[in-house]
C-alpha positions, -999 to +999 in steps of 0.1 A: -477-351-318-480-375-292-505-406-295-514-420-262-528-455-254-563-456-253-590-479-235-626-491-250-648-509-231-676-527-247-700-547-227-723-580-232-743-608-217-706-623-214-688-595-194-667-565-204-644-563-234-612-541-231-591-535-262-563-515-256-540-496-285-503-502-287-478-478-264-471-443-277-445-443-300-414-431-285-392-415-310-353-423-312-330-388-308-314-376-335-281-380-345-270-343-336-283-343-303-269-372-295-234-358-301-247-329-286-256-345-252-222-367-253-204-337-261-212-327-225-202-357-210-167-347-192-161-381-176-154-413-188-179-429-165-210-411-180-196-415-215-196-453-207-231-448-192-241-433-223-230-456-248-236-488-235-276-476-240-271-457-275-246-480-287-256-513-267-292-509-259-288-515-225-319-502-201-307-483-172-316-510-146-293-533-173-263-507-169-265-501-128-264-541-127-234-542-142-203-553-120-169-552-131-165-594-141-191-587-168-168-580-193-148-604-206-110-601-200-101-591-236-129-562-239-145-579-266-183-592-248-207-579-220-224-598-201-263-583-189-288-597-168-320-584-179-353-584-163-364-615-153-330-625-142-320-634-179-294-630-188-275-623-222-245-619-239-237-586-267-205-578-281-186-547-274-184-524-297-144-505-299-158-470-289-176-491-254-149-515-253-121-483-248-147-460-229-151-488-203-111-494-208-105-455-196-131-452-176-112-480-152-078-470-159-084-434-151-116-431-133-125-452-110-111-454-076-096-485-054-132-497-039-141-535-025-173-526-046-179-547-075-202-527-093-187-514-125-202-482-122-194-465-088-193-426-070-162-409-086-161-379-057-179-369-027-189-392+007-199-418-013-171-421-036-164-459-047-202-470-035-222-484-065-241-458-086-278-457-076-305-452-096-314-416-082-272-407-089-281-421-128-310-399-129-293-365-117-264-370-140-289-370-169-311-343-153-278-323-150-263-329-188-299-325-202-295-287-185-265-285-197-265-298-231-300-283-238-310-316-254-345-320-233-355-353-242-323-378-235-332-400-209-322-439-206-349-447-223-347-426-248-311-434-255-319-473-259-348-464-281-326-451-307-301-480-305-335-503-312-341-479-346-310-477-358-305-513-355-340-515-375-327-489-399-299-509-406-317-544-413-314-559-382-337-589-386-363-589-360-357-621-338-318-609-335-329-575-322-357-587-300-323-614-281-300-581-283-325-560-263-332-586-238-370-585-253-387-620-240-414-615-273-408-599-304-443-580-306-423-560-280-394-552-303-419-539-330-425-508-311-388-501-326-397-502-363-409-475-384-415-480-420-423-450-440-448-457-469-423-454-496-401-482-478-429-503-476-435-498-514-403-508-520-402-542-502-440-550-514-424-547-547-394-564-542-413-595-532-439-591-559-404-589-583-396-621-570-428-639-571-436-626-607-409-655-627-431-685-611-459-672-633-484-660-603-487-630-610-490-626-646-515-602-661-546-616-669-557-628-703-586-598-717 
């Protein structure tokens, strides 16, 4: 079930009045067919590609911008420029960190290209990756794979719920998404009622020994 943004318009002695809904909420893959759709990733390049969004939440604009000084020489931190030329710093995690490693040792031929992601075969082989390139290797491995939904997007989406899922304070995911305003980075968090239950009565647990919320006298 898909909810799409809708538009009101209201109108007065003042003007017109437009209230608009938040985005549709775009749901994170699973964790099966993400394994499914890596499992038919045959290069080390796409598997990179891959996980620096799933793992990293890189956008694919983040990940085509990439060059090869970007990482730092012991593996450990990327460096992104995001939109607006800003730029930020995430650390690696192992499985990027030797995915990147093999991807250069193995992969990636003698070019003058400092791009980090480049054409492996073909006429173009050592140019940078372009953004129609990124978009038929998906195309291709969501045919192959039969996982119909990964896209970039989609990929970095579930990096920003997992990180939710696994109590990533807001503020810190909003600077590790490159996300100039947290109200963005809410589109990433789903509480289900129960968990919301939980943490109302958590607080309330916590509140109750200063006396506020004692039951009233009859």
């Amino acid at each position: 079930q898909h909810t799409h943004a809708l538009h009101f318009h209201s109108r007065s002695r003042r003007g017109s009045v437009r209230i608009k809904e938040p985005h549709r909420v775009v749901h994170p893959l699973k964790d099966a067919q993400v394994l499914e759709f890596y499992s038919s990733l045959k290069t080390w390049r796409d598997r990179s590609i891959m996980l620096l969004m799933w793992a990293e939440g890189l956008r694919a604009a983040e990940v085509l911008a990439l060059t090869v000084d970007d990482i730092d020489p012991q593996g450990q931190d990327l460096r992104i420029l995001g939109k607006g030329d800003k730029q930020r710093v995430m650390p690696l995690a192992d499985v990027v960190s030797l995915t990147l490693r093999l991807y250069g040792q193995l992969e990636r031929p003698t070019t003058d290209s400092q791009a980090m992601f480049v054409v492996l075969k073909g006429p173009r082989r050592g140019q940078p990756l372009s953004a129609g390139g990124l978009r038929t290797i998906f195309r291709y491995h969501r045919s192959k794979s039969g996982v119909t939904q990964a896209n970039p997007h989609r990929f970095r989406h579930s990096f920003g719920a997992n990180m939710t899922r696994c109590r990533v304070p807001l503020l810190v995911l909003a600077r590790m998404m490159g996300h100039s305003s947290p109200h963005t980075t809410m589109r990433y968090v789903e509480l289900e009622d129960e968990e919301l239950r939980n943490h109302f009565q958590q607080a309330l647990d916590a509140l109750a020994p200063r006396g506020l919320l004692d039951a009233p006298e009859p």
